[in-house]
C-alpha positions as CSV (number, residue, x, y, z in Angstrom):
1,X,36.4,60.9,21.6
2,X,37.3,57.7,23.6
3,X,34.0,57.9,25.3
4,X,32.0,57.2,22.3
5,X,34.1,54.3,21.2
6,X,33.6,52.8,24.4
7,X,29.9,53.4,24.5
8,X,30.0,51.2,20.9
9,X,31.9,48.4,22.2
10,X,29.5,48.4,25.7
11,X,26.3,48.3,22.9
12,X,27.9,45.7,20.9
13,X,28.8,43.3,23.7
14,X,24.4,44.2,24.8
15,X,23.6,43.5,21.4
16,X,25.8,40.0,21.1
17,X,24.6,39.0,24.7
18,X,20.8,39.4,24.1
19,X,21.5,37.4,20.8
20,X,23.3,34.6,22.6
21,X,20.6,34.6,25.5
22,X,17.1,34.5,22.9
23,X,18.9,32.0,21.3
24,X,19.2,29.8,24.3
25,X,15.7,30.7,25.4
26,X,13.9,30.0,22.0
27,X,16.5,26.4,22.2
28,X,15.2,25.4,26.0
29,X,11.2,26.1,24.7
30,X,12.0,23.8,21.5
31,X,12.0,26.1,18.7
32,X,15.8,25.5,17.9
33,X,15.0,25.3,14.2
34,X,13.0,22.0,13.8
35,X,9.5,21.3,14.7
36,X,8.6,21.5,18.4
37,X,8.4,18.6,20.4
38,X,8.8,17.9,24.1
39,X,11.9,17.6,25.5
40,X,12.5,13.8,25.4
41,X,9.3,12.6,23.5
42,X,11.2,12.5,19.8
43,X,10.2,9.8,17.5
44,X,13.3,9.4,15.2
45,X,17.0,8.8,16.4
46,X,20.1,7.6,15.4
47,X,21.5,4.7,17.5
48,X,24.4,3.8,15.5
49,X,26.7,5.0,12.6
50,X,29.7,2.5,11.4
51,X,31.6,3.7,8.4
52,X,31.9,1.3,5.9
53,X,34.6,3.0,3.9
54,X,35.2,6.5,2.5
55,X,32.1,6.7,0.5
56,X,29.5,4.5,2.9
57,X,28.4,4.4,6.1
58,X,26.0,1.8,7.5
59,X,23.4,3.9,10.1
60,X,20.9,2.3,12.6
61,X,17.8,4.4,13.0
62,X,15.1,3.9,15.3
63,X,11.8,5.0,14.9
64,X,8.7,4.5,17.7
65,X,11.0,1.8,18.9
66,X,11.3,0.5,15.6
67,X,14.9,-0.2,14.2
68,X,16.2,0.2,10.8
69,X,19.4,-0.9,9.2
70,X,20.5,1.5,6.1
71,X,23.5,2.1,3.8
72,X,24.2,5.7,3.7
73,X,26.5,6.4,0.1
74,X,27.2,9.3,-1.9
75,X,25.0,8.9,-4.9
76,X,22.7,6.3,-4.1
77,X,21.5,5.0,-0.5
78,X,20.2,1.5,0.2
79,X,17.7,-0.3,3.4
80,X,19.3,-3.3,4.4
81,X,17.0,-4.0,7.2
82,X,13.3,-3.0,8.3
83,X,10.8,-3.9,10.9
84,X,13.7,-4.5,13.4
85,X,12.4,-4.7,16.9
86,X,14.3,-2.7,19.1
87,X,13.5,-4.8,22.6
88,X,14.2,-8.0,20.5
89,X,17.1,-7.1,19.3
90,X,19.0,-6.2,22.9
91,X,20.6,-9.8,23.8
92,X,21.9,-8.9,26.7
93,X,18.2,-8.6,28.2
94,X,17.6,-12.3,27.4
95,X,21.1,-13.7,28.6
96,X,19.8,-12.9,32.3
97,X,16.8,-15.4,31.9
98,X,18.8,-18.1,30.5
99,X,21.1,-18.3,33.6
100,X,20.6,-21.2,35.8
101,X,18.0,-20.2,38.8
102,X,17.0,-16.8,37.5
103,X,13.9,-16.2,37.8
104,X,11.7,-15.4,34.8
């Protein structure tokens, strides 16, 4: 009688396992329940999310290296900002060129 409970926990664990290991599979090929892209070549991320309060959050998204700037609430949602150039809008890239005897 032991035999056969042991025999169900041994199929369960196979069963669970396989699950766990398609999942992973079907996750490294990009099918991980949104459309399939490369790894690496998405258009649309989120750079930054600042919470405003409890109700708002302000979020930076960046699109084909396109930034925009948009208030996130609970019933309505707002753009601050468009059109932001994500290069242009790294200072820290310029500061090097405005030190004395860089090179440009």
């Amino acid at each position: 009688m032991g035999d056969i409970y042991w025999r169900f926990v041994a199929a369960l664990a196979l069963v669970v396992a396989l699950i766990f290991a398609c999942a992973w599979i079907a996750k490294r090929l990009g099918l991980g329940g949104r459309m399939a892209t490369p790894r690496g070549k998405r258009r649309l991320s989120i750079q930054e999310v600042l919470p405003l309060d409890g109700k708002r959050r302000l979020v930076l998204v960046k699109r084909d290296e396109v930034e925009h700037l948009v208030v996130i609430g609970l019933n309505s949602d707002l753009v601050v900002e468009t059109g932001i150039n994500a290069r242009a809008a790294r200072p820290e890239a310029e500061f090097g060129a405005m030190l004395p005897g860089a090179s440009a």
